[in-house]
DSSP file (Angstrom, degrees, kcal/mol; ACC not computed):
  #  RESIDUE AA STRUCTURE BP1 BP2  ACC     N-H-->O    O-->H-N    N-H-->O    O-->H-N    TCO  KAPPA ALPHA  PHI   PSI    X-CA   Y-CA   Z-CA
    1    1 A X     >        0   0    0      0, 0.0     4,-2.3     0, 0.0     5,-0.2   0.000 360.0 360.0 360.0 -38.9   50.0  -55.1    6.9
    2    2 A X  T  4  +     0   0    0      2,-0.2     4,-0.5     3,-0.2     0, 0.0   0.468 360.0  59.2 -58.6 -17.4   46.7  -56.8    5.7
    3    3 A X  T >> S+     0   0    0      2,-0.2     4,-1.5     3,-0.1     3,-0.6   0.923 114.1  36.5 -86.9 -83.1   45.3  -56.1    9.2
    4    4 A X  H 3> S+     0   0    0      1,-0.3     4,-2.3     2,-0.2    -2,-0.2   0.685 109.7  54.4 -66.1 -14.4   45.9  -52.3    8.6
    5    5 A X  H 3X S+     0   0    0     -4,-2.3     4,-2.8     2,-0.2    -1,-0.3   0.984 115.0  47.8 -80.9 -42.6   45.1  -51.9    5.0
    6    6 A X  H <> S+     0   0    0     -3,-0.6     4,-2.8    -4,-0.5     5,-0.2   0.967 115.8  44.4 -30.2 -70.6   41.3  -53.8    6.3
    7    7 A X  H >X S+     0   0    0     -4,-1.5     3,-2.6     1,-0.2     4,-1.5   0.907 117.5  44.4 -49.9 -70.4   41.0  -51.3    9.4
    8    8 A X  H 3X S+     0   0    0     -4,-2.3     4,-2.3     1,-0.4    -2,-0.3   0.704 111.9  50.7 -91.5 -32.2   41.9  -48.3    7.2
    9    9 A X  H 3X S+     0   0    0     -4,-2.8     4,-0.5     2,-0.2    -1,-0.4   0.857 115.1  49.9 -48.7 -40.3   39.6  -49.5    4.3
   10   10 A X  H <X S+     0   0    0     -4,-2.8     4,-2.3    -3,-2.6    -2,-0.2   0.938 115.2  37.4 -47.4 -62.9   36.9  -49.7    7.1
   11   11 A X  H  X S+     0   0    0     -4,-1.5     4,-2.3    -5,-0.2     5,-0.6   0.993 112.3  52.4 -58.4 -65.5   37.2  -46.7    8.6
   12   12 A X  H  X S+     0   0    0     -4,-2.3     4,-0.7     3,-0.2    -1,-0.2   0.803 113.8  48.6 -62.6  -1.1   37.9  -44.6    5.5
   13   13 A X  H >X S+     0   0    0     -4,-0.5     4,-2.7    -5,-0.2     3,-1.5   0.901 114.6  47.5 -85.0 -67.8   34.1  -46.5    3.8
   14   14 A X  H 3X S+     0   0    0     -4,-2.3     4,-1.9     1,-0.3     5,-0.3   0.836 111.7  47.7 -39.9 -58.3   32.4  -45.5    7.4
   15   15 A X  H 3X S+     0   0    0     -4,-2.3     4,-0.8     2,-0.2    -1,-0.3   0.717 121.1  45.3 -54.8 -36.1   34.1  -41.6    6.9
   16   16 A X  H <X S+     0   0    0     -3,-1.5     4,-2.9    -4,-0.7    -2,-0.2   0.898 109.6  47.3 -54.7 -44.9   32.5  -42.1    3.2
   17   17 A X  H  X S+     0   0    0     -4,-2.7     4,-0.8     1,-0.2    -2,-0.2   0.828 118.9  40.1 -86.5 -34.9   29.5  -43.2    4.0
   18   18 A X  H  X S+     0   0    0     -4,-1.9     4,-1.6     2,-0.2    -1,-0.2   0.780 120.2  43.6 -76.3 -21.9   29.0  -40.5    6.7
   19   19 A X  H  X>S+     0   0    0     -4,-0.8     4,-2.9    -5,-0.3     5,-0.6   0.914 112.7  58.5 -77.0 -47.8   30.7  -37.4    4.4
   20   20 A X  H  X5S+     0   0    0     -4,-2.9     4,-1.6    -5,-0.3    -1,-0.2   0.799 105.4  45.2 -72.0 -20.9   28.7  -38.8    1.5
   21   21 A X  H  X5S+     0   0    0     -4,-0.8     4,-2.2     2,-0.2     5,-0.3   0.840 114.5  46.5 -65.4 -62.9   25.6  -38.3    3.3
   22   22 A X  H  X5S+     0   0    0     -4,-1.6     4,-2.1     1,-0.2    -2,-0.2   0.897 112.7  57.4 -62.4 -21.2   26.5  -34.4    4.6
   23   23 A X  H  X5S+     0   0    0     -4,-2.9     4,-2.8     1,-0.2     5,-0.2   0.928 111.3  34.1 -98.6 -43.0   27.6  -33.8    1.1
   24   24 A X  H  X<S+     0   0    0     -4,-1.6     4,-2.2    -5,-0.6    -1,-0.2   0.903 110.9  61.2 -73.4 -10.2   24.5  -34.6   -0.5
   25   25 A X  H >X S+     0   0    0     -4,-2.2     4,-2.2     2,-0.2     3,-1.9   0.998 117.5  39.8 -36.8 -83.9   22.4  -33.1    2.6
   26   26 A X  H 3X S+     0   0    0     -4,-2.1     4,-2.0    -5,-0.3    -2,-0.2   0.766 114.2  47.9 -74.7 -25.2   24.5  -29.7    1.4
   27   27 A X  H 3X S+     0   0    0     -4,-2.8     4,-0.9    -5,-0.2    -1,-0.3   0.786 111.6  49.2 -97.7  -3.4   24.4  -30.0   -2.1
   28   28 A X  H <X S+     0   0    0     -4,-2.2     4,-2.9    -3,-1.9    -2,-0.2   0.863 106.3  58.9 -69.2 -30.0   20.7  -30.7   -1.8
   29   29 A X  H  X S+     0   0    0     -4,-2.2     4,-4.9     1,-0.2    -2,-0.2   0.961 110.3  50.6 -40.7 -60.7   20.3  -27.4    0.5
   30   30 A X  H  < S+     0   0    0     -4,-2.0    -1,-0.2    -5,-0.3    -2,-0.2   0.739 105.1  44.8-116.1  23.0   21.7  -25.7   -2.4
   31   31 A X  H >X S+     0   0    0     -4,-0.9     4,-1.2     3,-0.1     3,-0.5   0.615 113.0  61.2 -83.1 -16.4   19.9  -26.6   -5.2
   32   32 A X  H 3X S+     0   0    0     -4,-2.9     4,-1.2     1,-0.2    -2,-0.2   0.819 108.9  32.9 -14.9 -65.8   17.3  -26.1   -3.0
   33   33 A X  H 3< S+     0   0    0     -4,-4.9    -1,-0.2     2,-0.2    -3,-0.1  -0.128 118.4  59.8 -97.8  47.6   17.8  -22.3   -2.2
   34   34 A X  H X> S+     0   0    0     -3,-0.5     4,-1.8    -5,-0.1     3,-0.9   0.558 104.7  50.3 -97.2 -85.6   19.2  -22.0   -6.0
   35   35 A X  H 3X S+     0   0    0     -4,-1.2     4,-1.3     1,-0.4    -2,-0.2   0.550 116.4  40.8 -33.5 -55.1   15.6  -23.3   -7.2
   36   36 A X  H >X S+     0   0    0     -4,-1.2     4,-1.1     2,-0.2     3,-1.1   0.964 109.1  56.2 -72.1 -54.2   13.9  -20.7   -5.0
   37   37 A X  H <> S+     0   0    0     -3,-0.9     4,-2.7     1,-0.2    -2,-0.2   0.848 110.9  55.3 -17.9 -44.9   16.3  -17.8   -5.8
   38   38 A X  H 3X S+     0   0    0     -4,-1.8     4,-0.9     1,-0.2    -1,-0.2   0.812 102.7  42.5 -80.3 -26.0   15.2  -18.7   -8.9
   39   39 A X  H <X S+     0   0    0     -4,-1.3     4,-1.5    -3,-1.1    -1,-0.2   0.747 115.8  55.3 -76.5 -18.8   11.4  -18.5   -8.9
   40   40 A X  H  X S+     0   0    0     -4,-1.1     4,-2.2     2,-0.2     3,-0.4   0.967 112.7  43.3 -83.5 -59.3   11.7  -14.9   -6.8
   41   41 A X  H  X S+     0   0    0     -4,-2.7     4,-2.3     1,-0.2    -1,-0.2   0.744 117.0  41.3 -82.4  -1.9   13.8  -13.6   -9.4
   42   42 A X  H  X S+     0   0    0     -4,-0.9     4,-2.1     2,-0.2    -1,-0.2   0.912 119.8  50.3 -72.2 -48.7   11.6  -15.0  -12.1
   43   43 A X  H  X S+     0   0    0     -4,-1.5     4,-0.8    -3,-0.4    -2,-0.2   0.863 116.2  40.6 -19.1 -77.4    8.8  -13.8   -9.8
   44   44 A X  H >X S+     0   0    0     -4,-2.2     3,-2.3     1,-0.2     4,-2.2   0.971 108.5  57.6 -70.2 -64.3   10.3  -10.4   -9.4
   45   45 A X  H 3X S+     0   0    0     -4,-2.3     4,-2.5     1,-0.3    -1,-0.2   0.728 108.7  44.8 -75.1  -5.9   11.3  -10.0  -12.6
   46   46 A X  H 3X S+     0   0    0     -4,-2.1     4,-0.9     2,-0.2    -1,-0.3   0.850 109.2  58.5 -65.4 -34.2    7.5  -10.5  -14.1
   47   47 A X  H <X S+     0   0    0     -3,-2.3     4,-1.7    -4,-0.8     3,-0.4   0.861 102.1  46.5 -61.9 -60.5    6.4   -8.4  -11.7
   48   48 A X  H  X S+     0   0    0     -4,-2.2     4,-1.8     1,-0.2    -2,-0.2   0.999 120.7  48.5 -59.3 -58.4    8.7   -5.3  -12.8
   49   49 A X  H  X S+     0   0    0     -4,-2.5     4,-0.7     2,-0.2    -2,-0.2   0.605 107.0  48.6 -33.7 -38.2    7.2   -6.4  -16.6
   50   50 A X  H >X S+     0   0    0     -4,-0.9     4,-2.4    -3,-0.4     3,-1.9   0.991 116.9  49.0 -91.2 -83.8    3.6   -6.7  -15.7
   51   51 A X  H 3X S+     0   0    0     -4,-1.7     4,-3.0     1,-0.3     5,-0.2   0.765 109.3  48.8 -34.9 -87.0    4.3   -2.8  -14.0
   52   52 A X  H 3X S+     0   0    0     -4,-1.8     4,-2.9     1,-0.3    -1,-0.3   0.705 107.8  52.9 -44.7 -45.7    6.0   -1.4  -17.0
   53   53 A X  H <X S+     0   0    0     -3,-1.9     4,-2.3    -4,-0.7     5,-0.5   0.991 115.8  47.3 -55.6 -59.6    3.0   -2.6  -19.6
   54   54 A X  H  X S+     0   0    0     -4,-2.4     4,-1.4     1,-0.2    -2,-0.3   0.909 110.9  47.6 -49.8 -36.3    0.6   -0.8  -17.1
   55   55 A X  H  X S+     0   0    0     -4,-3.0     4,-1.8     1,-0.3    -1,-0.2   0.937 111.7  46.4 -55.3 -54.0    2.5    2.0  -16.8
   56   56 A X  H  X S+     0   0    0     -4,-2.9     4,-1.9     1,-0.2    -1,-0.3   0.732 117.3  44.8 -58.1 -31.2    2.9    2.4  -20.5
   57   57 A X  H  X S+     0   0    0     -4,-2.3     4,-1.2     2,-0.2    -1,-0.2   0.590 111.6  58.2 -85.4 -25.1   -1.3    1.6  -21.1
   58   58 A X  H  X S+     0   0    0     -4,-1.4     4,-2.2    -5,-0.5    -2,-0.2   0.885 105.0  48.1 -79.3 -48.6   -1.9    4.1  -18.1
   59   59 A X  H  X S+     0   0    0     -4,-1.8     4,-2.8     2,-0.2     5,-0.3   0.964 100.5  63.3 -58.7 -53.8    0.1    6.9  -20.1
   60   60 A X  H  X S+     0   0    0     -4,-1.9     4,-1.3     1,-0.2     3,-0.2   0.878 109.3  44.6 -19.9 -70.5   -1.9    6.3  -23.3
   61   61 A X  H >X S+     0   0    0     -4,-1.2     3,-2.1     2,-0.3     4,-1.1   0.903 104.7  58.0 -59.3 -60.0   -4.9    7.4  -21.2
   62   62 A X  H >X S+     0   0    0     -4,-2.2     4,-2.2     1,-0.4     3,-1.0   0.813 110.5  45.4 -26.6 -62.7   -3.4   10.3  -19.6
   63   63 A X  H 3X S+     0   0    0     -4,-2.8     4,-0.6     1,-0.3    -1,-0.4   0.597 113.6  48.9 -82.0  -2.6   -2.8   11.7  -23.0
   64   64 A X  H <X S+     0   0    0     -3,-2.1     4,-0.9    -4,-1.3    -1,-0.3   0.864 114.8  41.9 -30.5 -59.2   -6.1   11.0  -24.2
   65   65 A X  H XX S+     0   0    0     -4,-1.1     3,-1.2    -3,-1.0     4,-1.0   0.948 115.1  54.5 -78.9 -63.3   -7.9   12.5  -21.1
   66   66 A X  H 3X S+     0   0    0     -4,-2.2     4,-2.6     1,-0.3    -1,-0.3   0.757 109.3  39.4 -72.2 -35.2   -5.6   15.1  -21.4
   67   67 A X  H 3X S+     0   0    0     -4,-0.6     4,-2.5    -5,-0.3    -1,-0.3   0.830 115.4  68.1 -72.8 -37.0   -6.4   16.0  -25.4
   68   68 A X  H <X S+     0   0    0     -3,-1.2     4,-1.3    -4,-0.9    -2,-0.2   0.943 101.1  35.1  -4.1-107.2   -9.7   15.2  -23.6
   69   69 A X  H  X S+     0   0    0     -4,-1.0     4,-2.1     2,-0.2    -2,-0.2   0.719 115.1  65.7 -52.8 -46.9   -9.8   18.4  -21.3
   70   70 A X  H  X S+     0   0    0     -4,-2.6     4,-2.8    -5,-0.2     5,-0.2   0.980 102.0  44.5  -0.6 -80.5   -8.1   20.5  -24.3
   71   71 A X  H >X S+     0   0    0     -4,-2.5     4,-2.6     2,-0.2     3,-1.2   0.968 110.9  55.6 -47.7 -59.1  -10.5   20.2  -26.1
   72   72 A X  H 3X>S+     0   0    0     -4,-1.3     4,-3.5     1,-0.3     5,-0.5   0.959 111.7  46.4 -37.6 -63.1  -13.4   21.1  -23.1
   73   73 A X  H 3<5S+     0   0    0     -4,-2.1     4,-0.5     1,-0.2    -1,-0.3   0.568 105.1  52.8 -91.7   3.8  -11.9   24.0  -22.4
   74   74 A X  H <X5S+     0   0    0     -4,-2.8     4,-2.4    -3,-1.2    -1,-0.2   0.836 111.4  51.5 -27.3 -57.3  -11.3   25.5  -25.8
   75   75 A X  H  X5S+     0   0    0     -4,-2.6     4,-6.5    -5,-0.2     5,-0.3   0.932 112.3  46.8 -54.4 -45.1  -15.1   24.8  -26.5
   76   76 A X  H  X5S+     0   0    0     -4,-3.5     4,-2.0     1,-0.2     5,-0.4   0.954 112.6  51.9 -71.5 -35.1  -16.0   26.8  -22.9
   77   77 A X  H >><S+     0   0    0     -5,-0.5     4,-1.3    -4,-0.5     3,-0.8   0.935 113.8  40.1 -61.3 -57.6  -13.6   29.6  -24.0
   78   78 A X  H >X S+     0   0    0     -4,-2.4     4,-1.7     1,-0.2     3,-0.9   0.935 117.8  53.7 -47.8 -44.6  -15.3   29.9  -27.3
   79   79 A X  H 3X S+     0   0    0     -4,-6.5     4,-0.7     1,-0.2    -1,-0.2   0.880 103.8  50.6 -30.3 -54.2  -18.4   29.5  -25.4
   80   80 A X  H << S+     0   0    0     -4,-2.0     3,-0.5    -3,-0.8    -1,-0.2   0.731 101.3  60.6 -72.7 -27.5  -17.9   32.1  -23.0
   81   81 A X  H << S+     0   0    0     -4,-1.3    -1,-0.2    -3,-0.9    -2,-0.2   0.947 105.7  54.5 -66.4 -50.7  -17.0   34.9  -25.7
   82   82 A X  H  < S+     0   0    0     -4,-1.7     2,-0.9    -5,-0.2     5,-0.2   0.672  86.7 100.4 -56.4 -23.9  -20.6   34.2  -27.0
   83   83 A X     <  +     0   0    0     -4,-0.7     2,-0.3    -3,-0.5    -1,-0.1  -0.556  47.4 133.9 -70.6  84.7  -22.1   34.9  -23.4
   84   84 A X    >>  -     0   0    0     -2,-0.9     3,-3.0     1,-0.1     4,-2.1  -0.931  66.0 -87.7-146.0 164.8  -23.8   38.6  -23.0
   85   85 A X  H 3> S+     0   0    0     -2,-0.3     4,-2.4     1,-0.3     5,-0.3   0.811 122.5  56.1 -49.1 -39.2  -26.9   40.3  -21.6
   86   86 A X  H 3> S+     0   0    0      2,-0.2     4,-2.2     1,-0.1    -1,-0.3   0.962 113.0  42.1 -44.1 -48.9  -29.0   40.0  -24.8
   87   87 A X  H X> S+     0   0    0     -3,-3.0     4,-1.9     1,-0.3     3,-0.9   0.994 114.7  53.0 -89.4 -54.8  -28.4   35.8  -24.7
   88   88 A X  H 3<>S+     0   0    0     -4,-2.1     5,-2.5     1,-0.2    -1,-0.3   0.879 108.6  47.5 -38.3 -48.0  -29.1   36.0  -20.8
   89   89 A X  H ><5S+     0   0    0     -4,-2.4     3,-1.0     3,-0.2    -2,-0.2   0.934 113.5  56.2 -35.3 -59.1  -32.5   38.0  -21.6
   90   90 A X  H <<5S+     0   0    0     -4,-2.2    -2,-0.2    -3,-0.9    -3,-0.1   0.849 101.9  48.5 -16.9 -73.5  -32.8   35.0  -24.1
   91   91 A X  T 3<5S-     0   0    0     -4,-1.9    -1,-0.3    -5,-0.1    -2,-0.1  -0.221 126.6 -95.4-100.0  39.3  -32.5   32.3  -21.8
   92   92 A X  T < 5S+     0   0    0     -3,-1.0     2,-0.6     1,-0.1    -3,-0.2   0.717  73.0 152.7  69.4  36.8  -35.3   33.9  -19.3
   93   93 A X      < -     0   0    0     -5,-2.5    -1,-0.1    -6,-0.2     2,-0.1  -0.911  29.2-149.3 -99.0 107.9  -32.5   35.7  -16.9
   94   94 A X        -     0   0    0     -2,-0.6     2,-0.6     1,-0.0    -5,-0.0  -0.382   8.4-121.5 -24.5 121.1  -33.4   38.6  -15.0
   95   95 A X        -     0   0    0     -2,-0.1     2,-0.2    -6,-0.0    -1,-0.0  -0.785  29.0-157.2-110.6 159.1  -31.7   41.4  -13.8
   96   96 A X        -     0   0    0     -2,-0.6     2,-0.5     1,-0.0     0, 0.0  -0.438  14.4-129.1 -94.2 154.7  -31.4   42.6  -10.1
   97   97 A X        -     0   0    0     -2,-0.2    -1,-0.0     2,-0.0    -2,-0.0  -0.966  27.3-125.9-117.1 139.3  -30.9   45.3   -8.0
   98   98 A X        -     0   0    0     -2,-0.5     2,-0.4     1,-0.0    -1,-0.0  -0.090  25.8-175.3 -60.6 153.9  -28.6   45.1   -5.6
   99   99 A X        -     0   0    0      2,-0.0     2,-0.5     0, 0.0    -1,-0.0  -0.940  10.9-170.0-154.5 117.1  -29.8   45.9   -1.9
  100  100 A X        -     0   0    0     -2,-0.4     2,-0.2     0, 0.0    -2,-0.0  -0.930  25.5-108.9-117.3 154.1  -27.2   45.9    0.7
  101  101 A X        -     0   0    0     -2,-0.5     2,-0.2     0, 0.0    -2,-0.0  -0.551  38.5-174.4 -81.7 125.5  -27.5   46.1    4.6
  102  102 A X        -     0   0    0     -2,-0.2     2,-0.3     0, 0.0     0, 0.0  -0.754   4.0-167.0-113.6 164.6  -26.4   49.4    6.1
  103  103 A X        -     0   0    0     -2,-0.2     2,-0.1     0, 0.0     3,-0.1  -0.939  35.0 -98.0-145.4 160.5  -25.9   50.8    9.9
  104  104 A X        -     0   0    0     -2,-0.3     0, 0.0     1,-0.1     0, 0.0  -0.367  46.2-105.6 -92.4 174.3  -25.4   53.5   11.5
  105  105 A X        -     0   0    0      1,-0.1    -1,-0.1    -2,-0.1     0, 0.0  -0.330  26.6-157.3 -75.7 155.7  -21.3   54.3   12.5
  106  106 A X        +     0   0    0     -3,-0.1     3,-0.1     2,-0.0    -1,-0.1  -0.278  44.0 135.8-134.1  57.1  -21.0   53.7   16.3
  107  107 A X        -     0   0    0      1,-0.2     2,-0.3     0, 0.0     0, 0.0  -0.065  65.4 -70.4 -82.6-158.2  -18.1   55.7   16.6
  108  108 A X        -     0   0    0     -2,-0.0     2,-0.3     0, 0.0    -1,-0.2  -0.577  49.2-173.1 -86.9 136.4  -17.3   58.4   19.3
  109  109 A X        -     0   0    0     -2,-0.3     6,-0.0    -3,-0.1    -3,-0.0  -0.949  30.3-103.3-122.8 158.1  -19.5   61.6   19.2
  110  110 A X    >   -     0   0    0     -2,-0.3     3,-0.6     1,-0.1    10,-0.1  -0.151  38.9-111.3 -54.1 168.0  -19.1   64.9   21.4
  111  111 A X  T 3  S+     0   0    0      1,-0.2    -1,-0.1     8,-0.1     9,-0.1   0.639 115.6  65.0 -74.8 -11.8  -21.5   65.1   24.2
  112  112 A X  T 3  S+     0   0    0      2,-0.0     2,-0.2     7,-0.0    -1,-0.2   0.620  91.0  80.0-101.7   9.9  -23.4   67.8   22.9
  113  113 A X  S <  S-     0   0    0     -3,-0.6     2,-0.3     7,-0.0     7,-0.2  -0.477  75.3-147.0 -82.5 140.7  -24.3   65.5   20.0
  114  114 A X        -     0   0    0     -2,-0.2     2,-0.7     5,-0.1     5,-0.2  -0.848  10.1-132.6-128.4 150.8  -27.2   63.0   20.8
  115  115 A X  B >   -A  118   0A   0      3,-1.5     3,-1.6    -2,-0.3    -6,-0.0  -0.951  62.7 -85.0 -97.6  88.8  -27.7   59.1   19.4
  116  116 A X  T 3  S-     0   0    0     -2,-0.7    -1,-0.2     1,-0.3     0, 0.0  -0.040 110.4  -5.8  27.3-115.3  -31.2   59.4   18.5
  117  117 A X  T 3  S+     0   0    0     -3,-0.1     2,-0.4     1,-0.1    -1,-0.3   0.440 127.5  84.4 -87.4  -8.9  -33.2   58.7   21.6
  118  118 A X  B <   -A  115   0A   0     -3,-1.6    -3,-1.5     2,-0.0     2,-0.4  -0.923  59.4-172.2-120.0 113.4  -29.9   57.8   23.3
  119  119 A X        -     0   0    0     -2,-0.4     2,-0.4    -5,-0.2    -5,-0.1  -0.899  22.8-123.7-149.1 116.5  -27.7   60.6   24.8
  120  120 A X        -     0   0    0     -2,-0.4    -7,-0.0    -7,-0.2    -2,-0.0  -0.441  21.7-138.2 -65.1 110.1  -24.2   60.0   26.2
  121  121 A X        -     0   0    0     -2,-0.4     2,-0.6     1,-0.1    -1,-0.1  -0.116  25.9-102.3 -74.4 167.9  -23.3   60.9   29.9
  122  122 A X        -     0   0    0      1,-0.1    -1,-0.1   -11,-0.0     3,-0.0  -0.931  31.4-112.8 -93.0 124.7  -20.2   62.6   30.9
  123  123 A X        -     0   0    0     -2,-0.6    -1,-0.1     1,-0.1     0, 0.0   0.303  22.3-160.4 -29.6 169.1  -17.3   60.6   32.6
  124  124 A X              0   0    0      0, 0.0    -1,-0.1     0, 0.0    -2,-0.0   0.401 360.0 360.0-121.0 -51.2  -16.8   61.7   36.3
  125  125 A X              0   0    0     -3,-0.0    -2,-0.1     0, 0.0    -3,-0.0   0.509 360.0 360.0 -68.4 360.0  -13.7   60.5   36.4
């Protein structure tokens, strides 16, 4: 009996010594990918934070720019009310007369009708 409780104490230390090896092998594998799970989602979640501050500092400007351009075009509307020939006179502006390019029609005429120097034959056919 002292012979098998020896073998089976042998064996089962050798089956320790290799299981205790694979198990800390796997439980360093996962504290491993824990420890990296954990810096991407720390990672990520800084990332979304960082985003959200811009966003929010990004709108500020919008409505700024945008009270901005309000404003612009209020002034040009009032501006524009103010705008007539006297203040164009004013501010050295001339007016023109128009001259447009004309031709003569080159529609169909009768024959017995002439195109200036140019006098339209009659078909044969």
């Amino acid at each position: 009996m002292g012979q098998i409780n020896s073998k089976f104490n042998m064996y089962t230390k050798s089956v320790g010594v290799i299981n205790y090896g694979l198990e800390k092998l796997s439980l360093n594998i996962i504290f491993c990918s824990f420890g990296i799970l954990a810096f991407f989602y720390v990672f990520l979640l800084g990332n979304m934070v960082k985003n959200i501050v811009e966003r929010q500092s990004l709108e500020t400007n919008v409505r700024a720019l945008t009270n901005e351009v309000r404003n612009l075009e209020v002034s040009y509307f009032s501006m524009s009310k103010d705008i007539d020939l006297t203040l164009s006179y004013s501010l050295g502006f001339k007016e023109t007369k128009a001259t447009f390019a004309t031709r003569k029609t080159l529609g169909y005429r009768p024959a017995s009708e002439s195109f200036g120097s140019v006098k339209i034959s009659q078909n044969d056919l």
